[in-house]
C-alpha distance (Angstrom), angle and dihedral (degrees) to the residues before:
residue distance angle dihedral
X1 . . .
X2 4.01 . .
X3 4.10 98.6 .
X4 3.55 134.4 167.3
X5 3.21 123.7 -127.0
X6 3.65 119.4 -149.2
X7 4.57 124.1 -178.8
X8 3.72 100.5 -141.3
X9 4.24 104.8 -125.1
X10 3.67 93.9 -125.9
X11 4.09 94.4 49.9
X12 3.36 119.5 6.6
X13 3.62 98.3 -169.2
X14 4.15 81.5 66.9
X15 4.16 104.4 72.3
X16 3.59 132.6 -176.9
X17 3.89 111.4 -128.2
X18 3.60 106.9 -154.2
X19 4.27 112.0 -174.0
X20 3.99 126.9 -144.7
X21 3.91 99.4 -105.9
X22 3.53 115.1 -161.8
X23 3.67 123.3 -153.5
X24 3.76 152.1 -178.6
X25 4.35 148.1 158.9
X26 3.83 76.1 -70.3
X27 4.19 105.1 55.7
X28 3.81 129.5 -93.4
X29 3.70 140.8 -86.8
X30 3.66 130.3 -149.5
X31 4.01 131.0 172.4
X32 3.93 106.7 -125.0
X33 3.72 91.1 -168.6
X34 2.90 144.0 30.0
X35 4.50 122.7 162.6
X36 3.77 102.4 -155.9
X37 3.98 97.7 42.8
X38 3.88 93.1 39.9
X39 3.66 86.6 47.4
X40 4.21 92.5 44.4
X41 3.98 97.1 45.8
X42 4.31 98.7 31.7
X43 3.55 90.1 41.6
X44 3.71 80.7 -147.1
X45 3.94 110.6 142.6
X46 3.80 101.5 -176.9
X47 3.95 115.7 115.8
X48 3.45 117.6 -121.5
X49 4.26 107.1 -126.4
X50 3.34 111.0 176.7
X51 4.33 133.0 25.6
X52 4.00 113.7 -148.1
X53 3.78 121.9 -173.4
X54 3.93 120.3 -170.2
X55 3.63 132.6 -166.6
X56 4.25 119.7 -145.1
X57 3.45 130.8 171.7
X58 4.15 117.6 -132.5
X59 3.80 110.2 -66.4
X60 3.45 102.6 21.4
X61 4.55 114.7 128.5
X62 3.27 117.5 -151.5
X63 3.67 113.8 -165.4
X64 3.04 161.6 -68.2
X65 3.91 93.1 -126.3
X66 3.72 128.3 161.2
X67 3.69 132.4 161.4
X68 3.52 125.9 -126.7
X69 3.67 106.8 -164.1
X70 3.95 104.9 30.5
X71 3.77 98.9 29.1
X72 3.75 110.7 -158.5
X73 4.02 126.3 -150.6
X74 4.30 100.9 -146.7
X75 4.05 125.7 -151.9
X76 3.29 102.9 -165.3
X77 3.94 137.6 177.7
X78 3.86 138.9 164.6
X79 3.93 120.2 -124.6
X80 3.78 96.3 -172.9
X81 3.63 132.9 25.6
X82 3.75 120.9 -1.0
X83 4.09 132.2 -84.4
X84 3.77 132.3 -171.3
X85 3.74 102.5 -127.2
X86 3.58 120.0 -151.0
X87 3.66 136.4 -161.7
X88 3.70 129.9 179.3
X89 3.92 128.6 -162.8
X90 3.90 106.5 -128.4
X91 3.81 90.8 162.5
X92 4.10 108.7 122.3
X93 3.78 91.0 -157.5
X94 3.80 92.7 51.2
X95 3.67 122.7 113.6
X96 4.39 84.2 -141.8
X97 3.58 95.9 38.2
X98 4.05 109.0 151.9
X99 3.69 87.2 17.3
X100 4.28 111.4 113.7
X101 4.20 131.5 -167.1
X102 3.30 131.0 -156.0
X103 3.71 122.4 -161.8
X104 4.47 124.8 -172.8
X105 3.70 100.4 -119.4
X106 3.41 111.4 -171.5
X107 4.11 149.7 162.4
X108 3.93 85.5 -112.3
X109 3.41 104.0 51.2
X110 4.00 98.0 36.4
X111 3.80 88.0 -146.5
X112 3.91 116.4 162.1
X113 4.07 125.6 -158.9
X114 3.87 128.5 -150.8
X115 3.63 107.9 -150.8
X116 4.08 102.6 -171.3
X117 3.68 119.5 -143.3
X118 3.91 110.3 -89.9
X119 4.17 88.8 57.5
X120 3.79 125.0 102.4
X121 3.82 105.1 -136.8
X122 3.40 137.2 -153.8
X123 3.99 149.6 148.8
X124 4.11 145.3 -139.9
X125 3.68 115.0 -155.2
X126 4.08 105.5 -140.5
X127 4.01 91.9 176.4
X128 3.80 123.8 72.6
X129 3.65 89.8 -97.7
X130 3.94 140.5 -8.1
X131 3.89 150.5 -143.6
X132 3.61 110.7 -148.1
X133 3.76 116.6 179.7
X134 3.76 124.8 175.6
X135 4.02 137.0 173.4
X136 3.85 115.0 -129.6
X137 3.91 123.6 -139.7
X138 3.96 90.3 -161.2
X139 3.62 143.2 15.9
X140 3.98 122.5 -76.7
X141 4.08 111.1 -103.2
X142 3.03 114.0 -155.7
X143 3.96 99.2 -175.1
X144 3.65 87.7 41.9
X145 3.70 95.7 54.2
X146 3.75 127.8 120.4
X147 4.13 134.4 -175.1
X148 3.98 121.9 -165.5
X149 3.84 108.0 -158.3
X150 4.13 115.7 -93.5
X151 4.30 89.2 -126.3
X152 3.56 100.5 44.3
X153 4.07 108.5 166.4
X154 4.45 94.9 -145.4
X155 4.43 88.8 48.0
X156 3.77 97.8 35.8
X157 3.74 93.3 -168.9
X158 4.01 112.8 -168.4
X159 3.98 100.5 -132.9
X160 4.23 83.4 -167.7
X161 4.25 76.9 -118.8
X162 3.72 116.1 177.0
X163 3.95 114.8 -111.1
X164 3.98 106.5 -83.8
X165 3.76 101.8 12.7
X166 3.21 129.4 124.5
X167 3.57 123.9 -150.6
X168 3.92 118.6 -105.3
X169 4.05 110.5 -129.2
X170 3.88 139.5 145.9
X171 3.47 119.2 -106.2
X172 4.16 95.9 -91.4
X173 3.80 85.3 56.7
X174 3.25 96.4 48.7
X175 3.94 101.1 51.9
X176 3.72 99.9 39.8
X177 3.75 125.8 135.8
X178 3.79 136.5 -80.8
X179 3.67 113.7 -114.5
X180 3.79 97.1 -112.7
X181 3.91 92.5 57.8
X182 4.37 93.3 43.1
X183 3.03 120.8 113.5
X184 3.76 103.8 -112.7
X185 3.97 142.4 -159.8
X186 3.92 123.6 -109.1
């Protein structure tokens, strides 16, 4: 799997994977994983456990979700329609802590994201609908789950939102905590 790998400015722990697609008259083919060269040009070591796909329609946020108890590390990509993918560094210790990127993932441009554990996560979809997949690294918790809000004033994340819309979320979403009041890692 000839990838790219890419630090993101804002967090460098967060990188954009970005696979050799090959294409012709006929269509195109690309590896979207691959263990042994993830593992040699990440350096990440974690195994993935568990594969998730979700299905949103355009304006929906999903996010920002962490775990506290069973962190989880997230490679994530988007096989139809396009996202902005967030991640936010809620690591004390972390020379970018309370910093966030966001990074177009799309069908199109076949770009993946690795979202270490330690970041809250979440996504816009700016396309009538989407496909987002992503590999696990542990075990969703549900009583160890947490959710800072999407328009918190301190982080002052730019979701790339159309003037006058308001994000489409369920209720959890919707009422999660500012940043200054999450619980937070070391």
């Amino acid at each position: 799997m000839p990838i790219t790998v890419t630090p993101t400015k804002e967090i460098p722990d967060v990188l954009i994977i970005e696979p050799k697609v090959f294409g012709d008259e006929r269509g195109w083919f690309y590896e979207s994983f691959n263990q042994a060269e993830f593992t040699e040009k990440t350096g990440v070591t974690d195994p993935f456990i568990q594969d998730n796909h979700s299905f949103s329609a355009q304006h929906i946020l999903r996010g920002l979700h962490y775990q506290m108890e069973q962190p989880q590390g997230k490679l994530v990509r988007v096989t139809g329609g396009t996202v902005l993918d967030v991640a936010v560094d809620i690591r004390k210790s972390s020379p970018t802590f309370g910093q966030w990127t966001a990074v177009e993932l799309s069908a199109e441009n076949h770009k993946q994201l690795w979202v270490p554990a330690g970041c809250a996560h979440g996504f816009f979809v700016l396309s009538p609908s989407a496909h987002f997949l992503y590999k696990v690294t542990n075990y969703w918790d549900p009583k160890s789950e947490q959710r800072i809000i999407w328009n918190d004033p301190e982080l002052k994340i730019d979701w790339h939102m159309p003037s006058g819309v308001t994000p489409l979320q369920n209720e959890k979403d919707a009422n999660g905590l500012f940043f200054r009041n999450a619980p937070l890692f070391d």
